[in-house]
Backbone as a printed PyTorch tensor [residue, N CA C, xyz], in Angstrom:
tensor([[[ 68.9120, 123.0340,  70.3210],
         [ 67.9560, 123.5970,  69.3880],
         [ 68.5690, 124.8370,  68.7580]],

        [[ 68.0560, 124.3920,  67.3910],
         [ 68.8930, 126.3560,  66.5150],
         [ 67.4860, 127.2830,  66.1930]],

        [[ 67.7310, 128.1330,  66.1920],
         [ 67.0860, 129.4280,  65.3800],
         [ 67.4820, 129.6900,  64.2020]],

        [[ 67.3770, 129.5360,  63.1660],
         [ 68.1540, 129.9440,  61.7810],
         [ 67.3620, 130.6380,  61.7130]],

        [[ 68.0950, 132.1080,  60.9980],
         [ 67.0920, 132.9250,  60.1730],
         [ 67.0540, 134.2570,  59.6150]],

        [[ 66.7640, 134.5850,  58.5450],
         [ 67.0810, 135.8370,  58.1620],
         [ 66.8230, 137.1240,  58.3610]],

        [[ 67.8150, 137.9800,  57.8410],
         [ 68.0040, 139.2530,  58.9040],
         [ 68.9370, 139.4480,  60.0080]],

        [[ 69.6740, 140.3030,  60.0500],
         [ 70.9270, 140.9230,  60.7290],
         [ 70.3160, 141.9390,  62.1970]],

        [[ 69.6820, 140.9670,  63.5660],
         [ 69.6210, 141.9530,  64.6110],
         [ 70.3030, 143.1490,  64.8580]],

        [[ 71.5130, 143.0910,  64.3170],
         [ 71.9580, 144.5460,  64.5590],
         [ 72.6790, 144.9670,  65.8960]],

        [[ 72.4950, 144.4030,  66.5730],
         [ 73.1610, 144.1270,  68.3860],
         [ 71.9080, 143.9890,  69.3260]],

        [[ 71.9540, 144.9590,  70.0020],
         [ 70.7500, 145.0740,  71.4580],
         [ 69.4590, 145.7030,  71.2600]],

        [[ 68.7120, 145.2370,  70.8800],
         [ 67.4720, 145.7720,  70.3550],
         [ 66.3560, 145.2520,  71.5280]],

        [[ 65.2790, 145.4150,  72.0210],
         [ 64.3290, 145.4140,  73.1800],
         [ 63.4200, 144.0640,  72.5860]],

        [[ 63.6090, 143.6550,  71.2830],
         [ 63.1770, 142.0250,  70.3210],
         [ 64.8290, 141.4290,  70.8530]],

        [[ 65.8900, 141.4030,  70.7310],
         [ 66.6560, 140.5520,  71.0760],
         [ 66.8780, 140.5570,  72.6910]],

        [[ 66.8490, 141.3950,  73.0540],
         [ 66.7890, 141.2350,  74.9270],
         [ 65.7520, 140.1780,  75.1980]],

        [[ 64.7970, 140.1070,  74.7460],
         [ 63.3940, 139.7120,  74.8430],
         [ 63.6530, 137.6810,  74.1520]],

        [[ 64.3400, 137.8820,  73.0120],
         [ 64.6260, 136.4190,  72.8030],
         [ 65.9020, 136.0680,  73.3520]],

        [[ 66.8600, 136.8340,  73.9680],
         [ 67.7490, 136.2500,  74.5720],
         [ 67.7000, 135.4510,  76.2570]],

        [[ 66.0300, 136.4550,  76.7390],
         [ 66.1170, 136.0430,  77.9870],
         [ 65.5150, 134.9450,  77.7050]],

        [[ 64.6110, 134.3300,  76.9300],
         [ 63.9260, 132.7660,  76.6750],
         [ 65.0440, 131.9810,  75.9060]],

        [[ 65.6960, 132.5440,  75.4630],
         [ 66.2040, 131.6970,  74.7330],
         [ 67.2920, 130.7420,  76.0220]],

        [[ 67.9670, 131.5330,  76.3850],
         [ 68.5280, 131.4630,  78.0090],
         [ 67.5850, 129.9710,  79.0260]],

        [[ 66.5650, 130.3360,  78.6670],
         [ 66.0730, 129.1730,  79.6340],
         [ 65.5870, 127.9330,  79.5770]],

        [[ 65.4110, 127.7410,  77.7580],
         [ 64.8640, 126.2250,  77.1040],
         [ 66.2570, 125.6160,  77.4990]],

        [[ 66.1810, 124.5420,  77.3340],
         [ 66.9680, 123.4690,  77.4870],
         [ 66.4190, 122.2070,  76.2170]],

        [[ 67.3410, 121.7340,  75.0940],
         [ 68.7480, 122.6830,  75.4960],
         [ 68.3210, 124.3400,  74.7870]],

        [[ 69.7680, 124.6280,  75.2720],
         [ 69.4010, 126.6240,  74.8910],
         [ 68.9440, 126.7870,  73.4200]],

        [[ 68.2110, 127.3260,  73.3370],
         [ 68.1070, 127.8110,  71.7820],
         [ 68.7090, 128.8550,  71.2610]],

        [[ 69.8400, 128.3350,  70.1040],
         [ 71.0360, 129.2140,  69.6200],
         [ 70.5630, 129.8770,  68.3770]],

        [[ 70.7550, 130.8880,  67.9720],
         [ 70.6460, 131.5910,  66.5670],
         [ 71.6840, 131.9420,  65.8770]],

        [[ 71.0260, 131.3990,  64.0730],
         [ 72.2620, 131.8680,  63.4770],
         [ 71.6620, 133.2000,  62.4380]],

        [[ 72.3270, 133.5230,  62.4870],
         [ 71.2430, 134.9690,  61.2240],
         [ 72.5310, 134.7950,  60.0980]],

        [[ 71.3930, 135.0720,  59.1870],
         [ 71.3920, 135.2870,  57.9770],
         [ 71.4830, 136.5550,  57.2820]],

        [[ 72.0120, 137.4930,  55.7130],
         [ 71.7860, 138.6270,  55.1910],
         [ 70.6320, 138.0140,  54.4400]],

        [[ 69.6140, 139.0240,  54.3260],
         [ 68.7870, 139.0700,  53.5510],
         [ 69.4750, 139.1580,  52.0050]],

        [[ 68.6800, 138.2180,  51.1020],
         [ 68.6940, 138.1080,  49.8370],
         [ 68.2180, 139.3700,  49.0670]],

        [[ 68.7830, 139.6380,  48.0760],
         [ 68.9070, 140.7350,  47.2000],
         [ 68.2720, 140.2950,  45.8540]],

        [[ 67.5070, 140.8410,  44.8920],
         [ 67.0570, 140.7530,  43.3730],
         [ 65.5840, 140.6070,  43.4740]],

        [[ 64.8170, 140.2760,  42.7160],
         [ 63.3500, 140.2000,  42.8170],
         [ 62.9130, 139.0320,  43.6390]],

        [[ 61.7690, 139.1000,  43.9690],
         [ 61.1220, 138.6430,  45.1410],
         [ 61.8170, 137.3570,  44.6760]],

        [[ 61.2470, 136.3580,  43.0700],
         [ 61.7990, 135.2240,  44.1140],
         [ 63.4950, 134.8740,  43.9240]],

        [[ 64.3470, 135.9100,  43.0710],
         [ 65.3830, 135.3270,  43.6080],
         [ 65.4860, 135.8890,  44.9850]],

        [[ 65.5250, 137.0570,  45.6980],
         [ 65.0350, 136.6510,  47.1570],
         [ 65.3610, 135.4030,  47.5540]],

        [[ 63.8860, 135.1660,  47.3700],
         [ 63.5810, 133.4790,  48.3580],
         [ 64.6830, 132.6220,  47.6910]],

        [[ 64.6700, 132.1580,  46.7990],
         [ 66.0800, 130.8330,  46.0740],
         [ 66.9830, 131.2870,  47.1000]],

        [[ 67.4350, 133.0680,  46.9680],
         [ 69.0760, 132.9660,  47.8930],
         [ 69.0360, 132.6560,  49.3450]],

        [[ 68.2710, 133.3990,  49.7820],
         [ 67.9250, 133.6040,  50.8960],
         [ 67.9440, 131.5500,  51.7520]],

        [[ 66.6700, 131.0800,  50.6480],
         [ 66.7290, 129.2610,  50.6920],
         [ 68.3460, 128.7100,  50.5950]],

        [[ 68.8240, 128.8770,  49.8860],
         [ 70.6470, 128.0430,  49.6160],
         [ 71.0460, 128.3310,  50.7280]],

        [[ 71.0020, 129.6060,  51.6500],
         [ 72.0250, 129.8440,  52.8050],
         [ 71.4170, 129.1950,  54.0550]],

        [[ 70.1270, 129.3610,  53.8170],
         [ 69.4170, 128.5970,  54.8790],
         [ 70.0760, 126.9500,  55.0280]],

        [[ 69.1250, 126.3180,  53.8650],
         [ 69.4540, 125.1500,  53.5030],
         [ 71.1970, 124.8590,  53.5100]],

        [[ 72.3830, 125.5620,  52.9100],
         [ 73.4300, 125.1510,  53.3650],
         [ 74.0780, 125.1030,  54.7590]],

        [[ 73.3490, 125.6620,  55.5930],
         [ 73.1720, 125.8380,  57.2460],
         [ 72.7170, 124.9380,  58.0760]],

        [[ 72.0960, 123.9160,  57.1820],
         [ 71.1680, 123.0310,  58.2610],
         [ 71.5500, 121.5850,  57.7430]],

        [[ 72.1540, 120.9470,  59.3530],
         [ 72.4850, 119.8070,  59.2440],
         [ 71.8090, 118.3500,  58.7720]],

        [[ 72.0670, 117.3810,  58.6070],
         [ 71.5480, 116.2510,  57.6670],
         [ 70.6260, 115.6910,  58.4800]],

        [[ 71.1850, 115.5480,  59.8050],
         [ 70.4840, 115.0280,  61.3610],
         [ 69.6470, 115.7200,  61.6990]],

        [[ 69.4050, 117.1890,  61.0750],
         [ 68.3980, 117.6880,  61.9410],
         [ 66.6180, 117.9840,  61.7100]],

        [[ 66.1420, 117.9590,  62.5460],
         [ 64.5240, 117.9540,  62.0360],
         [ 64.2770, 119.4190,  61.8480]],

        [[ 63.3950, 120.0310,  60.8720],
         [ 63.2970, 121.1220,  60.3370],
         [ 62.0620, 121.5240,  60.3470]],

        [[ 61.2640, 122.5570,  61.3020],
         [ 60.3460, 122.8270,  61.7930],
         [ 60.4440, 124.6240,  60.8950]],

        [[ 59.7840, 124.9290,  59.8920],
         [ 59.2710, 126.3120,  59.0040],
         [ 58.5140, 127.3810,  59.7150]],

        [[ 58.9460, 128.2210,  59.9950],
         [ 57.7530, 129.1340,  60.2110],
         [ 57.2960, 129.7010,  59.0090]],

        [[ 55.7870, 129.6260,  58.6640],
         [ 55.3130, 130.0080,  57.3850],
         [ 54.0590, 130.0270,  58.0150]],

        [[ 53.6750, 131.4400,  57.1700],
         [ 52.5160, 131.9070,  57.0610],
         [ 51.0910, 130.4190,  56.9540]],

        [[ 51.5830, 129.8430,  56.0750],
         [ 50.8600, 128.3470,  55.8050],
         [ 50.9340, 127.5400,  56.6780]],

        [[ 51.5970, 127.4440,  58.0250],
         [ 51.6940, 126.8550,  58.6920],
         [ 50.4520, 126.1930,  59.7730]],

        [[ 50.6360, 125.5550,  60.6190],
         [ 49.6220, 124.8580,  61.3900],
         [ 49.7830, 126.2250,  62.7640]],

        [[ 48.7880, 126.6170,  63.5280],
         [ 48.7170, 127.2380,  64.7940],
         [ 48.3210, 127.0560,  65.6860]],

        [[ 49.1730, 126.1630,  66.0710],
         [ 48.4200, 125.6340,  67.0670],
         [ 48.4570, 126.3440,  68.4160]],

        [[ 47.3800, 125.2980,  69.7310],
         [ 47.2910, 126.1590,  70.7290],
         [ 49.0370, 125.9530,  71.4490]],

        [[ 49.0590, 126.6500,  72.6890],
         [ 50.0710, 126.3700,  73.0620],
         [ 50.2900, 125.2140,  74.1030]],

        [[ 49.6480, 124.2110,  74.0130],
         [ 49.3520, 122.8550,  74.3300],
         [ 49.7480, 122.0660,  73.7120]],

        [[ 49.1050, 122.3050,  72.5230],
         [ 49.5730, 121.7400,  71.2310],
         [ 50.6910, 121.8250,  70.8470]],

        [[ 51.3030, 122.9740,  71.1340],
         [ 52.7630, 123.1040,  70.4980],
         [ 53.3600, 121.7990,  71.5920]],

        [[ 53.2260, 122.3500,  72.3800],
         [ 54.2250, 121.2450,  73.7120],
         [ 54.1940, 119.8360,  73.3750]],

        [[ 52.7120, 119.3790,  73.2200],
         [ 52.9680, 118.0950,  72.3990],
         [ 53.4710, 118.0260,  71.5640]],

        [[ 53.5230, 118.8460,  70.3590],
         [ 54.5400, 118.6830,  69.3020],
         [ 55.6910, 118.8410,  69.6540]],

        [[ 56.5250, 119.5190,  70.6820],
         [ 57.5770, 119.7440,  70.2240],
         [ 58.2550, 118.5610,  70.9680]],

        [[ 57.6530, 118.0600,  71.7330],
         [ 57.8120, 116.4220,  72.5320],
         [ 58.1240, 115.5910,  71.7020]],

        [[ 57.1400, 115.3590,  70.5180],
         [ 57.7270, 114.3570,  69.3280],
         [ 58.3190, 114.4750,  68.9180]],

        [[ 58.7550, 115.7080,  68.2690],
         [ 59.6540, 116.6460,  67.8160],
         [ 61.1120, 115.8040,  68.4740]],

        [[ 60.7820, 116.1110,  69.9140],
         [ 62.2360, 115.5900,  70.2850],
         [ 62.4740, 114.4410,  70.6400]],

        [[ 61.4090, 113.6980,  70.4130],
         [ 61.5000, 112.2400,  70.6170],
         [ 62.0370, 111.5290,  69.2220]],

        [[ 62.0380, 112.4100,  68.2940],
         [ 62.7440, 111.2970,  66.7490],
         [ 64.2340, 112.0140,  67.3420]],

        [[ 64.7850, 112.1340,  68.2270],
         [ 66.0400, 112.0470,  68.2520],
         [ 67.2700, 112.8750,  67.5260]],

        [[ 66.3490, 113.9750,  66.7060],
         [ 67.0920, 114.3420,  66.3390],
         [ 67.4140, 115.7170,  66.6530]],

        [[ 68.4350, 116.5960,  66.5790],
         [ 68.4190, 117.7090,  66.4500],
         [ 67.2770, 118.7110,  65.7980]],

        [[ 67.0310, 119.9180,  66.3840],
         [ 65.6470, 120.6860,  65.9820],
         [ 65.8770, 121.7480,  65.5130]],

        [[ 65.5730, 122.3770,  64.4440],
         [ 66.4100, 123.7940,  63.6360],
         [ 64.9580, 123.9770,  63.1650]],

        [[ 64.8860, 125.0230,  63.9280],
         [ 63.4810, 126.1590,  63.4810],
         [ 63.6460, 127.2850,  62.4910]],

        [[ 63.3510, 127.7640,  61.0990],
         [ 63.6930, 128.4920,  60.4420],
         [ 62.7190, 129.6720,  59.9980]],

        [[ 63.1330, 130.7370,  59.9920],
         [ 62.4530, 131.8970,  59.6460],
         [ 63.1890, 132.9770,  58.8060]],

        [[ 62.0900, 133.0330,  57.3060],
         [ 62.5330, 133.3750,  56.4010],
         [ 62.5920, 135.3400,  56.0230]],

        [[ 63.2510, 135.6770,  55.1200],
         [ 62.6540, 136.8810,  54.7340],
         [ 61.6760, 137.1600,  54.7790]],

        [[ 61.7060, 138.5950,  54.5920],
         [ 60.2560, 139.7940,  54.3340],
         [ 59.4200, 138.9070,  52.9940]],

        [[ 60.2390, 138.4410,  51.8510],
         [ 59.5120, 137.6480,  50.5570],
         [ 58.8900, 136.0760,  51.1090]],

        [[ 58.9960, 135.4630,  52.5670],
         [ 58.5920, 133.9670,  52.5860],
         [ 59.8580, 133.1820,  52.7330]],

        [[ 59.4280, 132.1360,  52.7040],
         [ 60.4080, 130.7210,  52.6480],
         [ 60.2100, 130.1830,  51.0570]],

        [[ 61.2040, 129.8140,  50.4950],
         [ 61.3230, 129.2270,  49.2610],
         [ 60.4700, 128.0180,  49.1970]],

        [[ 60.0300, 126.8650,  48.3510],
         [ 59.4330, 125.5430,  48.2440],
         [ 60.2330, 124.9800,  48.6970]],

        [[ 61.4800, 125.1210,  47.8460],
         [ 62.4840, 124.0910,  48.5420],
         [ 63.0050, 124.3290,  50.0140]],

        [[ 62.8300, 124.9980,  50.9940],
         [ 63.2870, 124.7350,  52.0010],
         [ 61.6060, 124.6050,  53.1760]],

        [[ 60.4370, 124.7470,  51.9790],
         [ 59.4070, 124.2470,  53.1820],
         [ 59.2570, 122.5420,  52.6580]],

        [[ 59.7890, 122.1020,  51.4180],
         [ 60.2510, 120.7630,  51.2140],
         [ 60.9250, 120.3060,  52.4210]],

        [[ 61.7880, 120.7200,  52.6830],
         [ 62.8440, 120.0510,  53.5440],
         [ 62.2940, 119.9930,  55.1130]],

        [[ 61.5010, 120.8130,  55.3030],
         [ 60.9450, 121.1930,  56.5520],
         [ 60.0220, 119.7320,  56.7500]],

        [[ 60.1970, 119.1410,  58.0190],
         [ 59.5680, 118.1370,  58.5010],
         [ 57.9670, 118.5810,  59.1860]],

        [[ 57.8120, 119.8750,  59.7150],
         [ 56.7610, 120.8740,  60.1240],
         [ 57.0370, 122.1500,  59.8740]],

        [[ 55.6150, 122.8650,  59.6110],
         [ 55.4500, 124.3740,  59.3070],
         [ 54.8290, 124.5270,  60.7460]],

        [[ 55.2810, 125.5960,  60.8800],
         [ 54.6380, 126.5430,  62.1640],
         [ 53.9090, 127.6520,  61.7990]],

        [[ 52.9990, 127.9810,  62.3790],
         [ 52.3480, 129.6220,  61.8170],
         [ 52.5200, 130.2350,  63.5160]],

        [[ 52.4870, 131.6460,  63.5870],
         [ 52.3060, 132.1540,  65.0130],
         [ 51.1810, 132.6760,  64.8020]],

        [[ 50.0200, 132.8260,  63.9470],
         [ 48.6350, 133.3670,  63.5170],
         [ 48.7810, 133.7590,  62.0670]],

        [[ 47.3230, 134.7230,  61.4210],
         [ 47.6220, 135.1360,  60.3340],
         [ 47.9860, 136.7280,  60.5330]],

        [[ 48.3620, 137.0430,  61.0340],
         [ 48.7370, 138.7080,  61.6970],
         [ 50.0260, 138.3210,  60.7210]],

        [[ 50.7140, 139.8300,  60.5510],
         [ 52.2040, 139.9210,  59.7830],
         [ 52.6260, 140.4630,  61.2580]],

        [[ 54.0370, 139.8770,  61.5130],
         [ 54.7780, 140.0720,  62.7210],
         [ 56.2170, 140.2910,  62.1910]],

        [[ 56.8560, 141.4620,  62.8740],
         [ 58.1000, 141.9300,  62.3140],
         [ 58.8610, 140.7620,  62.5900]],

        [[ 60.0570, 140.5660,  61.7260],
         [ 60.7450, 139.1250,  61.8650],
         [ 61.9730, 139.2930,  63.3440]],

        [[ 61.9740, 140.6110,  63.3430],
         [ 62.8280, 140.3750,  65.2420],
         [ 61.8430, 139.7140,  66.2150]],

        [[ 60.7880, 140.6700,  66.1340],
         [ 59.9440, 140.4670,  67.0370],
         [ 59.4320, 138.3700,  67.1760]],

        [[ 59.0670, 138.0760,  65.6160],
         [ 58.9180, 136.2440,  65.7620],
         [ 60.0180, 135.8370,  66.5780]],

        [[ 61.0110, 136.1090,  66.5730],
         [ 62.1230, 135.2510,  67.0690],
         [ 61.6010, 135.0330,  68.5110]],

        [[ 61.5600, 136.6140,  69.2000],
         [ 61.2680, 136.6640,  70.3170],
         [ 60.0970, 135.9250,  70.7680]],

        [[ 59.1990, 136.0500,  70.0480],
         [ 57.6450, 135.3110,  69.9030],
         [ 57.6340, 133.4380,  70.3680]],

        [[ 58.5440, 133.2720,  69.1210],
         [ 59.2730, 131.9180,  69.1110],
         [ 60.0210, 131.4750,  70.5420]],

        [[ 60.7960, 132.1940,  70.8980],
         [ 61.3430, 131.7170,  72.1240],
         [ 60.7370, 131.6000,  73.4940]],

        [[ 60.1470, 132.5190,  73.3340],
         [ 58.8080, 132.0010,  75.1000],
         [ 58.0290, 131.4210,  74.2860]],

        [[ 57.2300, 131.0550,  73.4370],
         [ 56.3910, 129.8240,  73.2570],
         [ 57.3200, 128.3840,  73.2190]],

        [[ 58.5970, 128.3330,  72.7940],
         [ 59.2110, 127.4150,  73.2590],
         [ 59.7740, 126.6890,  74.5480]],

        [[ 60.0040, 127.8760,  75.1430],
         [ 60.2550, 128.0770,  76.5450],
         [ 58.7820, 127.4200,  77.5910]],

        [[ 57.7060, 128.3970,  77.0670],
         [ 56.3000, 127.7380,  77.2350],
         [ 55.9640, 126.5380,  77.3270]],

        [[ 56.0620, 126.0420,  76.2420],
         [ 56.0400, 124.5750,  75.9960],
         [ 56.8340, 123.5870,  76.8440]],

        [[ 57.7180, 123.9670,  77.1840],
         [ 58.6850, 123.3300,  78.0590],
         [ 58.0470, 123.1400,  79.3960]],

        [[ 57.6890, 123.9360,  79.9740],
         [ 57.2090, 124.6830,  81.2200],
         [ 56.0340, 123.4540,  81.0190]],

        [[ 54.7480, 123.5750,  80.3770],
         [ 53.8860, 122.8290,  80.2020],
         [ 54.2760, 121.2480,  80.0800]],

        [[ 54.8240, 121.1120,  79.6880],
         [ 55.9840, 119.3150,  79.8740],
         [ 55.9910, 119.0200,  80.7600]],

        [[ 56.9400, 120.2260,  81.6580],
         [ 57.2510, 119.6370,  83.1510],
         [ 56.3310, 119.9700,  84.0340]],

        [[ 55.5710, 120.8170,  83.9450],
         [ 54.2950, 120.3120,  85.2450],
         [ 54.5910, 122.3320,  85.6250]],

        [[ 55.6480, 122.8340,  85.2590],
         [ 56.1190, 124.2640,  85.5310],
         [ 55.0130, 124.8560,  85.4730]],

        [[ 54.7690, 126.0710,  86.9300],
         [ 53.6310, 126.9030,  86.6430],
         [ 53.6440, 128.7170,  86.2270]],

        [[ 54.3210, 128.0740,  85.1580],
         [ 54.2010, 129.3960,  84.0800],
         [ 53.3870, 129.7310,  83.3530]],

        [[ 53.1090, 128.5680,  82.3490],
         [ 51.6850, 128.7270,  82.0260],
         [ 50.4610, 128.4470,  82.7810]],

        [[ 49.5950, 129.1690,  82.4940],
         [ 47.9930, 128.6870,  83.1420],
         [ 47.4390, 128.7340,  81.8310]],

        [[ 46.8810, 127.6040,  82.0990],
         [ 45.5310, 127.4220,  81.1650],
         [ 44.1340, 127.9590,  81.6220]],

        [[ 43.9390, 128.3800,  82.5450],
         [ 42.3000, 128.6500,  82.7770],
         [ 42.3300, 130.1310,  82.4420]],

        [[ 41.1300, 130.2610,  82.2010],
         [ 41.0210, 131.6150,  82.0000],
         [ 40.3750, 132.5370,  82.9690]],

        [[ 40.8960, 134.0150,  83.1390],
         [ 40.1750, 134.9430,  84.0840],
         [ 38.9310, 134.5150,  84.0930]]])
């Protein structure tokens, strides 16, 4: 599984400690590639920002958006999805765009949108967000008691 996505972590930040230790434990690992943020008005922004994405992501692979527009589901839900997800066999490249959005053309290409709510969440911090709900989901697959579902 990849992480694509824009923005330059910068090295050791308390958001990349945080997605490195989940990222560490999905299977398979979930790798990241970062991106520079796009430069000029908002939407050339998004167009550039989209080409580097989109020239990044393989032909084989299924393309899951994080966008604001996205579906939010519970984290049940995700697990089932990401089951099918990996049942078409293909490789899984999760993408997360600039401060301006994701372009059309690369939520075109996207096989699923993801939302993590309607809250604005700094884009280190999603990654991290992203990786224990993936991690999560996993856990919930195998019977793992990480998550609980009941409530206090």
């Amino acid at each position: 599984m990849r992480l694509l996505a824009i923005g330059k972590s910068g090295g050791k930040s308390p958001e990349m400690e945080i997605f490195a230790r989940y990222a560490k434990r999905i299977r398979p690992e979930l790798t990241l590639a970062e991106f520079t943020d796009g430069v000029g008005s908002p939407a050339e922004i998004k167009r550039r920002e989209a080409d580097a994405l989109l020239g990044a992501l393989k032909p084989d692979e299924f393309v899951i958006a994080l966008d604001l527009g996205g579906q939010t589901p519970t984290s049940e839900a995700l697990a089932a999805q990401l089951a099918g997800w990996q049942g078409r066999a293909k490789k899984l490249a999760f993408v997360i765009g600039g401060a301006e959005g994701l372009d059309a053309a690369l939520l075109t290409r996207a096989g699923a949108t993801l939302s993590l709510g309607a809250l604005t969440w700094p884009h280190m911090l999603v990654r991290a967000m992203l990786a224990e709900q993936l991690y999560r989901a996993q856990t919930i697959l195998t019977g793992h008691p990480y998550h609980r579902a009941g409530r206090p």
